[in-house]
C-alpha positions as CSV (number, residue, x, y, z in Angstrom):
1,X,132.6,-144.1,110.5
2,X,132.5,-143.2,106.8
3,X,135.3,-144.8,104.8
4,X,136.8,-142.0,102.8
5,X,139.4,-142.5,99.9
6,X,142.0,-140.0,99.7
7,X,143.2,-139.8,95.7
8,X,145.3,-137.1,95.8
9,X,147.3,-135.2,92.1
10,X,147.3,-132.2,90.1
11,X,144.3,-132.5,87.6
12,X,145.7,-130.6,85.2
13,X,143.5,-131.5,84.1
14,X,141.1,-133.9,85.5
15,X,140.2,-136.4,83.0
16,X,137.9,-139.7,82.2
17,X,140.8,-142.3,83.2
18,X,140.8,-140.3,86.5
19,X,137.3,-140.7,87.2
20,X,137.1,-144.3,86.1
21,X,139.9,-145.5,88.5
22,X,137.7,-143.8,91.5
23,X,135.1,-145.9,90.2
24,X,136.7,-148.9,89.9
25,X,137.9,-148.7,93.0
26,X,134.7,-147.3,94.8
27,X,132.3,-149.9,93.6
28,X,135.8,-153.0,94.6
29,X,136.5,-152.0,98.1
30,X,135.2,-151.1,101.4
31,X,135.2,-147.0,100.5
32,X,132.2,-145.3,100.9
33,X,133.4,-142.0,99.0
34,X,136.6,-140.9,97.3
35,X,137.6,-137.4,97.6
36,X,139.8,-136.0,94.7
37,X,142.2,-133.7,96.8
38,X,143.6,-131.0,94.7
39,X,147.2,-130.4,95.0
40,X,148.2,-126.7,95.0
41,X,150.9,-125.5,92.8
42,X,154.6,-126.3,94.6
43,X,156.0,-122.8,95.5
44,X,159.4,-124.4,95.3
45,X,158.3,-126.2,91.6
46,X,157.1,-123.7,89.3
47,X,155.6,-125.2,86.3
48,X,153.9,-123.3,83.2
49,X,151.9,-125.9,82.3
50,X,150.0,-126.0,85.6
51,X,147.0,-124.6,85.7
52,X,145.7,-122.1,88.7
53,X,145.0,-124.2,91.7
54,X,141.3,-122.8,92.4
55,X,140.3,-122.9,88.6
56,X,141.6,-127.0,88.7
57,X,139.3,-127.0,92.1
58,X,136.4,-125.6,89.7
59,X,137.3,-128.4,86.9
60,X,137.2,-131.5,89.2
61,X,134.0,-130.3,91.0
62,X,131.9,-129.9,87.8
63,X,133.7,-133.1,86.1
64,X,131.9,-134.9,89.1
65,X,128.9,-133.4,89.3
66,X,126.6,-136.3,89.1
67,X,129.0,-138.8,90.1
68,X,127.9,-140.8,93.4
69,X,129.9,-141.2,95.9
70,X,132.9,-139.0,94.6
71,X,133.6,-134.9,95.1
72,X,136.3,-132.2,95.0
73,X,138.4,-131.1,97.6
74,X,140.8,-128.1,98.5
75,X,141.9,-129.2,101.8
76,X,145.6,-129.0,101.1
77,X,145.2,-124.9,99.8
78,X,144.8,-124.2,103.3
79,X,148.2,-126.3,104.3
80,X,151.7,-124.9,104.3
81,X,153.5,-125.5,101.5
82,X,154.8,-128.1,100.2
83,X,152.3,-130.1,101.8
84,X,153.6,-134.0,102.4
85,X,151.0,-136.3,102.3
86,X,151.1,-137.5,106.2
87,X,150.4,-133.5,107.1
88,X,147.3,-133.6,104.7
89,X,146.0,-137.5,106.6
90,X,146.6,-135.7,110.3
91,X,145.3,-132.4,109.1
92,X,142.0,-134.6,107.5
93,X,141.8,-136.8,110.4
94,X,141.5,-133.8,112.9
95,X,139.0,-132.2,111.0
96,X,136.4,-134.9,109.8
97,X,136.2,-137.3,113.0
98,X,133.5,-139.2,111.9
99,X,135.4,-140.7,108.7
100,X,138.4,-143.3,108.7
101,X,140.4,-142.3,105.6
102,X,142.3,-144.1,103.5
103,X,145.3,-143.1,100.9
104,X,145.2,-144.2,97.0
105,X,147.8,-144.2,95.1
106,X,149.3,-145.9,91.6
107,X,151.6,-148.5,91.6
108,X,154.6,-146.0,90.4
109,X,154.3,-144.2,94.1
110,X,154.4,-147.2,95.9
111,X,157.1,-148.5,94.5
112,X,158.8,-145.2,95.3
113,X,156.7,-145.2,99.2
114,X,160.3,-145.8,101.3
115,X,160.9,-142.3,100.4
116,X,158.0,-140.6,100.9
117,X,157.9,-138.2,104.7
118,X,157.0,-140.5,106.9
119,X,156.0,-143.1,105.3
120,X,156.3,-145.5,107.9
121,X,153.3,-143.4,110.0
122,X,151.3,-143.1,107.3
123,X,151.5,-147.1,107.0
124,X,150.8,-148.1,110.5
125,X,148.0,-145.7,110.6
126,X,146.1,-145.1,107.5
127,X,144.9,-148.1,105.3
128,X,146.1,-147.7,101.1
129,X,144.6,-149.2,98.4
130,X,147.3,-149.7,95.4
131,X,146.1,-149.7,91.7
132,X,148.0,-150.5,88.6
133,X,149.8,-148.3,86.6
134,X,152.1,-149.4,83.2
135,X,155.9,-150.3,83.7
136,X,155.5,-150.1,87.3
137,X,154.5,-154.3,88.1
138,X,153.9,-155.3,92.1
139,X,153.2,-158.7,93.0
140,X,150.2,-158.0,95.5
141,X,151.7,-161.0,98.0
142,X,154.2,-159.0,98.9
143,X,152.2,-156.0,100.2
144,X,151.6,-155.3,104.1
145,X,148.5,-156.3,105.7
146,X,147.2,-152.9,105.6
147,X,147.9,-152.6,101.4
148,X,145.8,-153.6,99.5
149,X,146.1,-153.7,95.3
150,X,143.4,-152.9,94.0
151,X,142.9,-155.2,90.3
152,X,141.6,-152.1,88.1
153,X,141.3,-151.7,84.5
154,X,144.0,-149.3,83.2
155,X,143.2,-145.9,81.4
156,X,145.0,-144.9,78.0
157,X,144.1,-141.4,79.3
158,X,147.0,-138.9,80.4
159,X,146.7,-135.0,81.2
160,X,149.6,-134.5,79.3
161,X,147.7,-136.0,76.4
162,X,145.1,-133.1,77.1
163,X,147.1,-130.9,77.2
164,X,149.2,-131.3,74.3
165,X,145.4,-132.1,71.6
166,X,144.7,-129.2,72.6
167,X,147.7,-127.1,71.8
168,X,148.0,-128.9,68.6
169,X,144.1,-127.7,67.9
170,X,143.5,-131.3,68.4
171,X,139.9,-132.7,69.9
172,X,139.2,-133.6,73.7
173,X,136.4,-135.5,73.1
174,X,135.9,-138.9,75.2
175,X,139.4,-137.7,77.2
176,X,137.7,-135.3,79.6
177,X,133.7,-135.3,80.5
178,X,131.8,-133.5,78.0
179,X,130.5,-131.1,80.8
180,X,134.2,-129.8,80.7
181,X,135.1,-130.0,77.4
182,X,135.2,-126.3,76.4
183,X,136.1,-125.0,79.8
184,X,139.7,-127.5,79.5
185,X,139.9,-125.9,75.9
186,X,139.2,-122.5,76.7
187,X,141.9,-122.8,80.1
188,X,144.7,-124.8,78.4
189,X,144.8,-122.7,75.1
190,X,145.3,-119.5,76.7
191,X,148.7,-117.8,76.0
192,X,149.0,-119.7,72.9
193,X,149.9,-118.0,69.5
């Protein structure tokens, strides 16, 4: 069995503190691979800022080109919306037998895990690997046998920050990989004055 990290968000867009954490945490734990799964836009959340899902798809995918042991994936697109995380682990588990995934996420969402849709399932069935994120502190003791914190170096590295150097006509460079640069300028500064 393959183990197979599951880092799931928005890429909007992907960025260098992204790819670091993967890996961070590829080359400190048992995972094999780490698949970036691409959230799709929230019908019931519309957001400006959010870039179309497939051209986010196309932006993780060449961001990792090159990058062992980490790829893209649109598994959710094909999910009913809003997907919740424990339909995306079933729905993953049923179509890739021969892997044994695993769930990463920052220390902000577990902290707020009690109130995630069935939570409790995805616990007793799905190993997760916790990594650090600022303001949200977890004493790794106190995690479940199947949790486990991973001790990872924190990024100063936001999509927001992107976002918003570029609509100041601000430079990317060092945020995002340089194979993306001008496609995450040219994508983010339409519609702008």
């Amino acid at each position: 069995m393959t183990e197979t990290g599951i880092f799931g968000g928005s890429f909007n867009p992907i960025h260098n503190g992204h790819i670091g954490l993967a890996d961070d945490i590829l080359h400190s734990t048992r995972l094999e691979e780490i698949w970036f799964m691409v959230s799709p836009q929230n019908p019931l959340k519309q957001s400006s800022s959010l870039l179309d899902d497939e051209k986010r798809y196309e932006l993780v995918q060449k961001a990792l080109h090159g990058h062992r042991g980490l790829s893209a994936s649109n598994h959710e697109f094909s999910l009913p919306k809003p997907s919740y995380t424990w339909e995306t682990l079933q729905s993953l588990s049923a179509a890739w037998r021969d892997r044994r995934f695993s769930l990463i996420i920052g220390a902000d969402n577990w902290l707020l895990f009690n109130r995630w849709y069935r939570h409790e399932e995805i616990l007793s069935r799905f190993h997760i690997y916790v990594y650090p994120r600022p303001g949200s502190t977890i004493d790794p003791l106190s995690l479940p046998e199947n949790v486990t914190f991973t001790n990872t170096r924190l990024y100063d590295v936001s999509s927001t920050e992107v976002r918003r150097r570029i609509a100041c006509g601000e430079s990317i460079d060092g945020l995002v990989p340089d194979a993306i640069v001008a496609d995450v300028q040219e994508c983010y500064s339409q519609g702008k004055d």
